[in-house]
N, C-alpha and C positions, 0 to 999 in steps of 0.2 A: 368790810375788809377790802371790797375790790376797789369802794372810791378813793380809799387811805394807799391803797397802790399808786393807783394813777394821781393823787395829788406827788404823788412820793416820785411819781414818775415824770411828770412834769416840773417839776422843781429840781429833777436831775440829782436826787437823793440814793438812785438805787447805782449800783455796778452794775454792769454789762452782764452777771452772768445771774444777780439777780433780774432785772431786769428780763432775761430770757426763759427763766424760769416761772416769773408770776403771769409770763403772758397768758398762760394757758385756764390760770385762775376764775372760774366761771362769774359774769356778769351780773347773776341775778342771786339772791342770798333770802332767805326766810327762816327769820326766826321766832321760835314761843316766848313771851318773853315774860309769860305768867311763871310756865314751867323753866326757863333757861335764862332768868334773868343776866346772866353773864356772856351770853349769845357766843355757847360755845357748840350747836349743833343744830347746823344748817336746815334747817328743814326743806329745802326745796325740790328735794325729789320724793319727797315721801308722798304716796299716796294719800294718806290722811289727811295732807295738808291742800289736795289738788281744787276744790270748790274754792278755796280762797286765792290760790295764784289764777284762776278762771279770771273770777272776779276783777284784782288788781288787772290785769290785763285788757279789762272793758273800757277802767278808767283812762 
């Protein structure tokens, strides 16, 4: 979702009050995609999910 913003953002897609509203849209997003094939629920704060944003962050 956040890079479908900033294309949206860049291409000058959004209004002004979108625009001021998705700024705040967090950077980083993870999703299960065995369990949530539709990636409708972010996992990136969830504890559960914390060894693997460890990891991704090494790379």
């Amino acid at each position: 979702m956040y890079n479908l913003v900033e294309v949206m953002r860049e291409k000058r897609l959004l209004t002004t009050v979108q625009a001021r509203n998705l700024t705040f849209m967090a950077n980083e997003e993870l999703y299960d995609i065995e369990n949530d094939s539709f990636q409708m629920v972010d996992t990136f704060g969830n504890e559960m999910y914390q060894g693997i944003i460890e990891s991704s962050n090494k790379v």
